[in-house]
PDB file of N, H, CA, C and O in Angstrom:
ATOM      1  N   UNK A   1      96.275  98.256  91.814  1.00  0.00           N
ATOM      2  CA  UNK A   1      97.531  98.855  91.410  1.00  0.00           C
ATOM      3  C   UNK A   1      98.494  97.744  90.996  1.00  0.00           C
ATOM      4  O   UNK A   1      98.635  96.867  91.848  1.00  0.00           O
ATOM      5  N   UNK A   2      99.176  97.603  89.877  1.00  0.00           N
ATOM      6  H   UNK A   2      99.061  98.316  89.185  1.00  0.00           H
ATOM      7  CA  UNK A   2     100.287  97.201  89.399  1.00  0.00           C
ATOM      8  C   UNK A   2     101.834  97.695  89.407  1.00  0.00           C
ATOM      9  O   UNK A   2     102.001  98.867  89.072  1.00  0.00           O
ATOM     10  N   UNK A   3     102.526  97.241  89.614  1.00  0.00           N
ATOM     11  H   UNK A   3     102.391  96.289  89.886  1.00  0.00           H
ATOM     12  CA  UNK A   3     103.699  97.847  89.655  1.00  0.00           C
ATOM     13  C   UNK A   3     105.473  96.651  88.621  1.00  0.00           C
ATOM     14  O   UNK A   3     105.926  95.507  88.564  1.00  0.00           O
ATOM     15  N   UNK A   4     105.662  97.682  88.223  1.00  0.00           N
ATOM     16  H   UNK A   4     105.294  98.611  88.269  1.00  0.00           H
ATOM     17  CA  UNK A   4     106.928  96.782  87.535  1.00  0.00           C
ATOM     18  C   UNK A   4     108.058  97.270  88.097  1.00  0.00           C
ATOM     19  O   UNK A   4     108.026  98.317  88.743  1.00  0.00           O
ATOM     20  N   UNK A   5     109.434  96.411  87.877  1.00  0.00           N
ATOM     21  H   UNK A   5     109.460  95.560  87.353  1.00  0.00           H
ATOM     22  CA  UNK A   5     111.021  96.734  88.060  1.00  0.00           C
ATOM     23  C   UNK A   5     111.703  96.698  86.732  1.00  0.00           C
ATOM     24  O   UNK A   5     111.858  95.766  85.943  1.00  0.00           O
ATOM     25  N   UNK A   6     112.090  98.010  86.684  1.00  0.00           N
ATOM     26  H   UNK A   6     111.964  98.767  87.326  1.00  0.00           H
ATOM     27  CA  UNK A   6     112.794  97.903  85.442  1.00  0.00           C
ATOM     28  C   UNK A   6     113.886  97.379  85.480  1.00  0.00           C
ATOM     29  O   UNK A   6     114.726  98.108  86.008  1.00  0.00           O
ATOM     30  N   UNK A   7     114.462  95.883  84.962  1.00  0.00           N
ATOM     31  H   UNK A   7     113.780  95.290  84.533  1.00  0.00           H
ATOM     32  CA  UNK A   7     115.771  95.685  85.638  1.00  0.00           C
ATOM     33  C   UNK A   7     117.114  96.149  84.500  1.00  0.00           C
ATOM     34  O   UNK A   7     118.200  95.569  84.462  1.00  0.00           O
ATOM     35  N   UNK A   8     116.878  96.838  83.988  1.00  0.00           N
ATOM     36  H   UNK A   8     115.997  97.308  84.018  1.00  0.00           H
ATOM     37  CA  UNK A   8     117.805  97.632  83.467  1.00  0.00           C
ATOM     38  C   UNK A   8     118.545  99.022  84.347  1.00  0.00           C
ATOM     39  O   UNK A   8     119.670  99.522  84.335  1.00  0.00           O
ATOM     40  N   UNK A   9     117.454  99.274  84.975  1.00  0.00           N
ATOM     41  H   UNK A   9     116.540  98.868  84.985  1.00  0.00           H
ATOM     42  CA  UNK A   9     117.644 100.700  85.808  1.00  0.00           C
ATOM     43  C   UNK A   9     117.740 100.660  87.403  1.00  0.00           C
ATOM     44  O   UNK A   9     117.795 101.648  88.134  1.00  0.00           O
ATOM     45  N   UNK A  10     117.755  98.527  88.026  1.00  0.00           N
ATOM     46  H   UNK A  10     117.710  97.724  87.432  1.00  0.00           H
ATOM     47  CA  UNK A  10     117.441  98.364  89.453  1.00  0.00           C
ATOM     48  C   UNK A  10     118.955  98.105  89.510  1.00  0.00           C
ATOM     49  O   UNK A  10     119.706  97.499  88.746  1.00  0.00           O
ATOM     50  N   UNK A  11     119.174  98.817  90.765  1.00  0.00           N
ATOM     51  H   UNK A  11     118.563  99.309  91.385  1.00  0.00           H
ATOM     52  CA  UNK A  11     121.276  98.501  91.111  1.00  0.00           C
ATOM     53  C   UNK A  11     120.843  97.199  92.346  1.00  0.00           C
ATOM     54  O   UNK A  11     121.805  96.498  92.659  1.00  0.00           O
ATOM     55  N   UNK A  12     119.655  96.895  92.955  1.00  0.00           N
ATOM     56  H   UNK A  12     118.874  97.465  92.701  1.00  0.00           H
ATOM     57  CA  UNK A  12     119.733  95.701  93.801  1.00  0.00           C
ATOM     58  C   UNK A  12     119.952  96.413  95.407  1.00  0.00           C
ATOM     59  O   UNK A  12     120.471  95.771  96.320  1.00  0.00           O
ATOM     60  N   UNK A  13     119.520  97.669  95.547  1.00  0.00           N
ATOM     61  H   UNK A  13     119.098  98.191  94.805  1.00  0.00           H
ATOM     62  CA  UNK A  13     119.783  98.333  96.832  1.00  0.00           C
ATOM     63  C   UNK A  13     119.013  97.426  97.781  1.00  0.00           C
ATOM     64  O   UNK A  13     119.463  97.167  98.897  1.00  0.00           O
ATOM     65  N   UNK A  14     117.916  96.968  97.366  1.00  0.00           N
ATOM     66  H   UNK A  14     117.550  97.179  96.460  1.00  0.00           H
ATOM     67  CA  UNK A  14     117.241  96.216  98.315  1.00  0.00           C
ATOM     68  C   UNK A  14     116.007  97.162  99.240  1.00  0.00           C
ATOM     69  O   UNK A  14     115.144  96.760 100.020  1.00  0.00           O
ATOM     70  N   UNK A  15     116.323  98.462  98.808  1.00  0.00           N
ATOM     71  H   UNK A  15     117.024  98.788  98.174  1.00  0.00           H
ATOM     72  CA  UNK A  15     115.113  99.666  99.706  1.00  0.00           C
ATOM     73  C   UNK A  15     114.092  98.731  99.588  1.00  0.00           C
ATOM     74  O   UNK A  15     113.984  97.784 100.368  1.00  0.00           O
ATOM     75  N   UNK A  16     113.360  98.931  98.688  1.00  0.00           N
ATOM     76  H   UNK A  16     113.448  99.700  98.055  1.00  0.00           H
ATOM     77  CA  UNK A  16     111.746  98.062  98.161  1.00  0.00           C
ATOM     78  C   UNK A  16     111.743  96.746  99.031  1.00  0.00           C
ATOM     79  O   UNK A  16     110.824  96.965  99.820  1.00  0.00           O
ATOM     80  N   UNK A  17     112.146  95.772  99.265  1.00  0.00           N
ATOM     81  H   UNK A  17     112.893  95.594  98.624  1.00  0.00           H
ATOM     82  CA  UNK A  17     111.991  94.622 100.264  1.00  0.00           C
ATOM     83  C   UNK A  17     111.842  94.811 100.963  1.00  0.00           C
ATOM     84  O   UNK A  17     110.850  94.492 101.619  1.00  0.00           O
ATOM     85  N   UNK A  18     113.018  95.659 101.381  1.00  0.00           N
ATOM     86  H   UNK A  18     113.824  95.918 100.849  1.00  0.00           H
ATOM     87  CA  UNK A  18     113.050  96.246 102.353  1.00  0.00           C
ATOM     88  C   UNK A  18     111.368  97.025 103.424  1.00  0.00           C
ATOM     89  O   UNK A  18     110.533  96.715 104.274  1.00  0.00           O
ATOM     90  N   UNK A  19     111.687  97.837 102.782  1.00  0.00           N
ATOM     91  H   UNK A  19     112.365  98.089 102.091  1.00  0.00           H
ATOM     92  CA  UNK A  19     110.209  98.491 102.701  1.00  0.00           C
ATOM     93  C   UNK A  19     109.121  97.442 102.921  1.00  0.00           C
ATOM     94  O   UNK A  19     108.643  97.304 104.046  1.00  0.00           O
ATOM     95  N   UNK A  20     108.608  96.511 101.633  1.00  0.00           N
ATOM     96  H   UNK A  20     108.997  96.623 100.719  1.00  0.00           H
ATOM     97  CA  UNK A  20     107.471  95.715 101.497  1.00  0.00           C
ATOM     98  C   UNK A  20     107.914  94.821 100.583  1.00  0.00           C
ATOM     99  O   UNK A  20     108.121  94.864  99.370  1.00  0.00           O
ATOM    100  N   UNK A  21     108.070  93.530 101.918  1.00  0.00           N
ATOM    101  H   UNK A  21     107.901  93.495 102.903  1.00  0.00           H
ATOM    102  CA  UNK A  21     108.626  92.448 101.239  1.00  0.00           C
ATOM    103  C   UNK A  21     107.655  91.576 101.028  1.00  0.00           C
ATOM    104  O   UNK A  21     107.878  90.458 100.563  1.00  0.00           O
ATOM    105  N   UNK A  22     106.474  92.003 101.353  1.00  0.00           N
ATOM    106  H   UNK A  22     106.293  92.911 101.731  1.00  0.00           H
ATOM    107  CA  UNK A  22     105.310  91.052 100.450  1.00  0.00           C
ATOM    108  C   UNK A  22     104.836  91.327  99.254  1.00  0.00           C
ATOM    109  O   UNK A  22     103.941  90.681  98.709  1.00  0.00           O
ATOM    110  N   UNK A  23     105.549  92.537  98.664  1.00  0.00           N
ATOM    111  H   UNK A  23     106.276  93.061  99.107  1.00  0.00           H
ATOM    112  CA  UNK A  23     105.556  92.724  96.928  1.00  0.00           C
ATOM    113  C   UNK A  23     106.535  93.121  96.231  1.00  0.00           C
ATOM    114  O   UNK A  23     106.435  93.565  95.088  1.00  0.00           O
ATOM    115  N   UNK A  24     108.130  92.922  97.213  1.00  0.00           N
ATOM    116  H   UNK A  24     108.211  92.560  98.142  1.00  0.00           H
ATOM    117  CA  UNK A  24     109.457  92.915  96.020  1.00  0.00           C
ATOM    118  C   UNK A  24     109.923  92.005  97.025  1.00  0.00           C
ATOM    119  O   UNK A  24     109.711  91.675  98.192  1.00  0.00           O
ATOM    120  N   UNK A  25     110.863  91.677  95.760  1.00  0.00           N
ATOM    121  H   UNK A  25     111.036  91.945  94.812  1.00  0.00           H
ATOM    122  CA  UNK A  25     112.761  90.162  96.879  1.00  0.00           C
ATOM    123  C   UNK A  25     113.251  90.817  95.864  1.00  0.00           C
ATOM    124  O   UNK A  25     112.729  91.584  95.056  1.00  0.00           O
ATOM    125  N   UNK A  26     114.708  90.282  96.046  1.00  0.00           N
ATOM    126  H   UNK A  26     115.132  89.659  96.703  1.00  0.00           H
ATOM    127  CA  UNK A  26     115.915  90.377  95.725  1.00  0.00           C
ATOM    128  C   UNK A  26     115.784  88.775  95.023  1.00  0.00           C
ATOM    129  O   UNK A  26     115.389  87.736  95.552  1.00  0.00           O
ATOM    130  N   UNK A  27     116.295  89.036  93.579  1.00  0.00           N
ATOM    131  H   UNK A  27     116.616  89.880  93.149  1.00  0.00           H
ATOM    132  CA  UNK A  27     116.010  87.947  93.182  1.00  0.00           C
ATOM    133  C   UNK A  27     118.031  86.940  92.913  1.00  0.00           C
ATOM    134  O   UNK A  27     119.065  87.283  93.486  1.00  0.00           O
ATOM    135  N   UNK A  28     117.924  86.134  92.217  1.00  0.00           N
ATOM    136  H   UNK A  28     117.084  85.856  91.752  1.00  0.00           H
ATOM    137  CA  UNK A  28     119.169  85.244  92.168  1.00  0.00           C
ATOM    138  C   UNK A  28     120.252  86.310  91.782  1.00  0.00           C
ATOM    139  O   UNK A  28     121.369  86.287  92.298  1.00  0.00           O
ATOM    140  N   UNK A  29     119.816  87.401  90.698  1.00  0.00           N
ATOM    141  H   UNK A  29     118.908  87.420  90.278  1.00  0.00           H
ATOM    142  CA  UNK A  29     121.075  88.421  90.234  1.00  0.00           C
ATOM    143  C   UNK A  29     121.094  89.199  90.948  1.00  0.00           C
ATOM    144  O   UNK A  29     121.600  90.210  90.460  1.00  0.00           O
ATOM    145  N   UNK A  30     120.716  89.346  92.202  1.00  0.00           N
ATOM    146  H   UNK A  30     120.305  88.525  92.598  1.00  0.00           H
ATOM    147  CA  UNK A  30     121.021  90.700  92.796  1.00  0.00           C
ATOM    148  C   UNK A  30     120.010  91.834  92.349  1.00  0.00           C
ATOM    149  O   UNK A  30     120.402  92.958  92.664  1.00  0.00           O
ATOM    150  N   UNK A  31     118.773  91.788  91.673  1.00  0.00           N
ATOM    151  H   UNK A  31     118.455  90.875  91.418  1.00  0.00           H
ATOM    152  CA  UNK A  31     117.669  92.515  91.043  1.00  0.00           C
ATOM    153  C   UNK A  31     116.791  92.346  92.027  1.00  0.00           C
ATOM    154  O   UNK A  31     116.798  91.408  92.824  1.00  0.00           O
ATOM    155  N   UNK A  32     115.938  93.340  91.989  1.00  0.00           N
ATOM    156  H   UNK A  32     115.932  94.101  91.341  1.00  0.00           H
ATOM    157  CA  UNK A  32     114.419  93.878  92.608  1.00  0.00           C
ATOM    158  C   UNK A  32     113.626  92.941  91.306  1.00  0.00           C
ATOM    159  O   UNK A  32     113.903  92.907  90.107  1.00  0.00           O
ATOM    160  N   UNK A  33     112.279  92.042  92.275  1.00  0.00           N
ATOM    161  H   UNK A  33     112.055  92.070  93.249  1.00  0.00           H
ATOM    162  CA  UNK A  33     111.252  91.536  91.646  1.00  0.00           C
ATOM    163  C   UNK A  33     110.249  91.649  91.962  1.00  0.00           C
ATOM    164  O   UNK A  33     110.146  91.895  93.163  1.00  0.00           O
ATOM    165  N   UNK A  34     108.964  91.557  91.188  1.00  0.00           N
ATOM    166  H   UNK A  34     109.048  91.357  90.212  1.00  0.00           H
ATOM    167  CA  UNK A  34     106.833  92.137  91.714  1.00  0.00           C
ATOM    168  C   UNK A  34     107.459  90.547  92.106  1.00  0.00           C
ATOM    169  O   UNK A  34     108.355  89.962  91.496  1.00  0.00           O
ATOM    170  N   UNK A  35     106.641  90.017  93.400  1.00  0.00           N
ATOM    171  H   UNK A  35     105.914  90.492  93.895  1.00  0.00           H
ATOM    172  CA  UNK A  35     106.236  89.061  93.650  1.00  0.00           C
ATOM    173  C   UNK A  35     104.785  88.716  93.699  1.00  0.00           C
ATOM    174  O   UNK A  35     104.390  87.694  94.259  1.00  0.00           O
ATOM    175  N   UNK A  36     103.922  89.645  93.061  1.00  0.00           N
ATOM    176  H   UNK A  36     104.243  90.475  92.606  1.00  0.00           H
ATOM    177  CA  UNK A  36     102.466  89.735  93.273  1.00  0.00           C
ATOM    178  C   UNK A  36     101.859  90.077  91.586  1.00  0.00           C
ATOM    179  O   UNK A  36     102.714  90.208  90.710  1.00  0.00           O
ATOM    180  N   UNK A  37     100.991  90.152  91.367  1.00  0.00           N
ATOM    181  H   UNK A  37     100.297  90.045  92.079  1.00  0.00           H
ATOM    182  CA  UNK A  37     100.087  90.002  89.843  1.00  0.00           C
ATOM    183  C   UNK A  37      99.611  91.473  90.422  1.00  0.00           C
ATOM    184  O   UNK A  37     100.204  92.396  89.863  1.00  0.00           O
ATOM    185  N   UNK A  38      98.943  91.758  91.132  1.00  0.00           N
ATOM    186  H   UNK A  38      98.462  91.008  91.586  1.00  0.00           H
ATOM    187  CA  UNK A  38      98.398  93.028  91.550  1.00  0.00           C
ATOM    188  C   UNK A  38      98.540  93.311  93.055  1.00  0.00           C
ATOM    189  O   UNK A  38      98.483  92.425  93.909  1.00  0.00           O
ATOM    190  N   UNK A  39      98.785  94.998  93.385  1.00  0.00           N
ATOM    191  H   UNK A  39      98.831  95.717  92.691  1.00  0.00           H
ATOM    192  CA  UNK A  39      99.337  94.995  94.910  1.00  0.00           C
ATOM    193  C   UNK A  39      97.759  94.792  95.594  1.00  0.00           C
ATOM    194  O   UNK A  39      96.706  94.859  94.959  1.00  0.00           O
ATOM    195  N   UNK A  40      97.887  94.557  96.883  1.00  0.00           N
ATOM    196  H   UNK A  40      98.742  94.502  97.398  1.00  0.00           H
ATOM    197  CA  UNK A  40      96.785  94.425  97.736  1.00  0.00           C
ATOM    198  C   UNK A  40      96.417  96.061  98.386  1.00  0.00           C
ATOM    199  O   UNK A  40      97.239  96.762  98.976  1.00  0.00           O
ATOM    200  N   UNK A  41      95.353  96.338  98.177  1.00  0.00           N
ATOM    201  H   UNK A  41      94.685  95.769  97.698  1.00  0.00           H
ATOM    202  CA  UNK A  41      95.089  97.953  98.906  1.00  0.00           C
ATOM    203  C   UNK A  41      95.948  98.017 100.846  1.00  0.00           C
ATOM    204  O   UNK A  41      95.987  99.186 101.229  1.00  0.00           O
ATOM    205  N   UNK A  42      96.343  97.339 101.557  1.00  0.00           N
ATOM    206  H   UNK A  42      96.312  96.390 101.245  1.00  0.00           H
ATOM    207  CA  UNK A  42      96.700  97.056 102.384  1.00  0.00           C
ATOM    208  C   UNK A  42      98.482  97.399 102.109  1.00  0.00           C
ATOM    209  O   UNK A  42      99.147  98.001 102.952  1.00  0.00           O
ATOM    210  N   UNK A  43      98.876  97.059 101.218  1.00  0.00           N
ATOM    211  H   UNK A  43      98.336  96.570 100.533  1.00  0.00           H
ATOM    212  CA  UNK A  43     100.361  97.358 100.622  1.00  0.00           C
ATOM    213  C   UNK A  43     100.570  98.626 100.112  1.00  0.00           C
ATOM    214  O   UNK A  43     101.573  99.241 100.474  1.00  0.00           O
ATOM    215  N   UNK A  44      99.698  99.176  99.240  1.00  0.00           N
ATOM    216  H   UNK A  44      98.883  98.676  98.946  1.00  0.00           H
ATOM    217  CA  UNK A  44      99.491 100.313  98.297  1.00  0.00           C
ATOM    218  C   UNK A  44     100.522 101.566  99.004  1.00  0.00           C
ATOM    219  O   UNK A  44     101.360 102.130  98.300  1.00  0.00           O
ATOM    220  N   UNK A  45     100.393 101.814 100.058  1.00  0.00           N
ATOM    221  H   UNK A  45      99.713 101.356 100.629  1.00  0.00           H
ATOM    222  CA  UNK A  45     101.271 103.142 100.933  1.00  0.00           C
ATOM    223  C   UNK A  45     102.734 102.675 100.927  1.00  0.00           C
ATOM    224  O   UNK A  45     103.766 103.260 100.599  1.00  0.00           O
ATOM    225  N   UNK A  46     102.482 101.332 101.434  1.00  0.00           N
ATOM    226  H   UNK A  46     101.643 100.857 101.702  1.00  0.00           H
ATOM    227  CA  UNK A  46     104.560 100.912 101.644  1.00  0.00           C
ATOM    228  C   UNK A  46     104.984 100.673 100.019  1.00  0.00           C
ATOM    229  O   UNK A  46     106.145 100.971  99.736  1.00  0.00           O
ATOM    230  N   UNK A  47     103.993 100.078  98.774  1.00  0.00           N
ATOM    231  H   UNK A  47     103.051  99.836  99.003  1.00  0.00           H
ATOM    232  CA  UNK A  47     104.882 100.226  97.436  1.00  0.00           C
ATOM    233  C   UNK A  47     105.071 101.642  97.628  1.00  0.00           C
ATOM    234  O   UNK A  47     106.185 102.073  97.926  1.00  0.00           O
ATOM    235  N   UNK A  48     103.623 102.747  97.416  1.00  0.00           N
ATOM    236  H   UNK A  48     102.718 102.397  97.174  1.00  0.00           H
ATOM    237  CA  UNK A  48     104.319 104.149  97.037  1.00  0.00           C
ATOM    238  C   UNK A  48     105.711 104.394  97.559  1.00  0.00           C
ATOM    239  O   UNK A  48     106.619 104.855  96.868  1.00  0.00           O
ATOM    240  N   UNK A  49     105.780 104.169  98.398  1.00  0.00           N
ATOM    241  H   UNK A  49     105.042 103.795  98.959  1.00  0.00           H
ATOM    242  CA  UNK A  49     107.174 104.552  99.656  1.00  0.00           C
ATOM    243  C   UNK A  49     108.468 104.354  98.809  1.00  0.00           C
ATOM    244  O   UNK A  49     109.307 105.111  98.321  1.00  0.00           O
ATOM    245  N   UNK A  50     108.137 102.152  98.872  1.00  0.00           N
ATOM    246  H   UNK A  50     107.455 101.537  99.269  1.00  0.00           H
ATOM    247  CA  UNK A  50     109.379 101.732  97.871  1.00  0.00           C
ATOM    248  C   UNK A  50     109.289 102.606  96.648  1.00  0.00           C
ATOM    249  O   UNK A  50     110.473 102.665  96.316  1.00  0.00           O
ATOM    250  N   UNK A  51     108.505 103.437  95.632  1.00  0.00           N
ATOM    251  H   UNK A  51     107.543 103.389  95.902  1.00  0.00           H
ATOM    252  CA  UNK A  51     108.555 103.873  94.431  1.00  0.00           C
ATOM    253  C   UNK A  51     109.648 105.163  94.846  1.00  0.00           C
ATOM    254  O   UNK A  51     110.752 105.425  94.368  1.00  0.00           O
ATOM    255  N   UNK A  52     108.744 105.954  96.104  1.00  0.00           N
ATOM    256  H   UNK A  52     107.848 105.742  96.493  1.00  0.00           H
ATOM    257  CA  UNK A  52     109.664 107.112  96.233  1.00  0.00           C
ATOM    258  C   UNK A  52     111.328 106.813  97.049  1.00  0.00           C
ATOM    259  O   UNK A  52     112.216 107.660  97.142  1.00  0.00           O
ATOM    260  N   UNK A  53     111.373 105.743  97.433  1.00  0.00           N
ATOM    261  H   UNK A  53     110.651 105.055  97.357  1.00  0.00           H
ATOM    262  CA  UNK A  53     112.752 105.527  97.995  1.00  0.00           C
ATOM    263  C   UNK A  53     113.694 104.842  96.854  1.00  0.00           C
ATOM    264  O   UNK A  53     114.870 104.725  97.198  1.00  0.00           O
ATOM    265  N   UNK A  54     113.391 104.408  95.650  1.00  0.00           N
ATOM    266  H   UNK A  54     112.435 104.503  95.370  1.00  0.00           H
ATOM    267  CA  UNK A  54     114.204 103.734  94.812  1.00  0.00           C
ATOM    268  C   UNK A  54     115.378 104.997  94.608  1.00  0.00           C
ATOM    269  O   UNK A  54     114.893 106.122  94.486  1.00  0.00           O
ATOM    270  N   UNK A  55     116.795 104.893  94.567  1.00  0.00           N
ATOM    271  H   UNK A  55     117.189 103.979  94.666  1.00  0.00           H
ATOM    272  CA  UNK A  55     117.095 105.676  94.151  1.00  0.00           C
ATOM    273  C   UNK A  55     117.971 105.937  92.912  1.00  0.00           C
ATOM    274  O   UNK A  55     118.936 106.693  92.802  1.00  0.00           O
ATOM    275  N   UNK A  56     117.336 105.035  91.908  1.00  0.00           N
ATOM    276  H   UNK A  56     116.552 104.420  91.997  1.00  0.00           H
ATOM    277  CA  UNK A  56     117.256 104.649  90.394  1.00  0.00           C
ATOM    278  C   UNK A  56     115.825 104.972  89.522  1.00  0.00           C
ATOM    279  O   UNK A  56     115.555 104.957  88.321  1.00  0.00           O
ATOM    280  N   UNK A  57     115.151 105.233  90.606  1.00  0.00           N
ATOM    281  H   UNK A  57     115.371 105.245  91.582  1.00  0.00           H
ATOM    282  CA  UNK A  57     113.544 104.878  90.071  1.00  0.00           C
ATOM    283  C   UNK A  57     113.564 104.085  89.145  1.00  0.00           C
ATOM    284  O   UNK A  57     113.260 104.555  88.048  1.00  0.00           O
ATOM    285  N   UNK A  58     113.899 102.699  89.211  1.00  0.00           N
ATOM    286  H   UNK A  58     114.146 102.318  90.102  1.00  0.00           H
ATOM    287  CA  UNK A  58     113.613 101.750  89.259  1.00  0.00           C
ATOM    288  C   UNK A  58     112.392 100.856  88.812  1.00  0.00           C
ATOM    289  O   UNK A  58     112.351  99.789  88.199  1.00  0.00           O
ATOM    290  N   UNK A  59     111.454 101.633  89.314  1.00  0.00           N
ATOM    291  H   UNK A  59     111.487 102.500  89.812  1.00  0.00           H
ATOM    292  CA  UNK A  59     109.948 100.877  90.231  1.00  0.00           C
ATOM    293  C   UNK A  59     108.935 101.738  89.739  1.00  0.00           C
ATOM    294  O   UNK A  59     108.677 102.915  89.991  1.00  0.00           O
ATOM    295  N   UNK A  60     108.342 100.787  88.876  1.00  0.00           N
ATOM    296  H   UNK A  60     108.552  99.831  88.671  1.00  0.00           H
ATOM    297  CA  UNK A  60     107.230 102.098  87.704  1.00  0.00           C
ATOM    298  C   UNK A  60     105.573 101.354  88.319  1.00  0.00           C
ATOM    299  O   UNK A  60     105.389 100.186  88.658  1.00  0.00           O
ATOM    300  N   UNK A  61     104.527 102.525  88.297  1.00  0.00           N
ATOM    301  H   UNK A  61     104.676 103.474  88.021  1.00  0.00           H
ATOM    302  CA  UNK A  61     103.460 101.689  88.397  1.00  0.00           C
ATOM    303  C   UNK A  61     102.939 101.680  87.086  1.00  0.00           C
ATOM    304  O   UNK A  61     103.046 102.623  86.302  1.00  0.00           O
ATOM    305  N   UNK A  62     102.127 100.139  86.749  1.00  0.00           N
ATOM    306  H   UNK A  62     102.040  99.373  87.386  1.00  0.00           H
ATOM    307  CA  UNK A  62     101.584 100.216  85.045  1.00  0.00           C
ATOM    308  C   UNK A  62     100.471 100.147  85.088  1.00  0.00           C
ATOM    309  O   UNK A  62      99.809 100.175  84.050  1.00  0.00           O
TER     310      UNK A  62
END
């Protein structure tokens, strides 16, 4: 699974780190970032989570 941040549409709530901070941060602008090339099956439940907790949806899988 892949996942992107649209940072046009991320306000920087921080849910997603929150959530699973071994595949988003908060980057220098205050934006949601993938810190990963592909999620690990071990992550896969806490991204879905961050996808359904964005509340910009934000957080697309590609």
């Amino acid at each position: 699974m892949k996942v992107k941040v649209n940072s046009d549409a991320c306000i920087g709530c921080g849910a997603c780190a929150a959530i699973c901070d071994s595949v988003f941060e908060i980057n220098d602008e205050g934006l949601s970032n993938v810190i990963v090339d592909t999620v690990d099956d071990a992550n896969i439940d806490d991204v879905k989570e961050a996808i359904e907790s964005c509340p910009t949806g934000a957080i697309e899988e590609e």
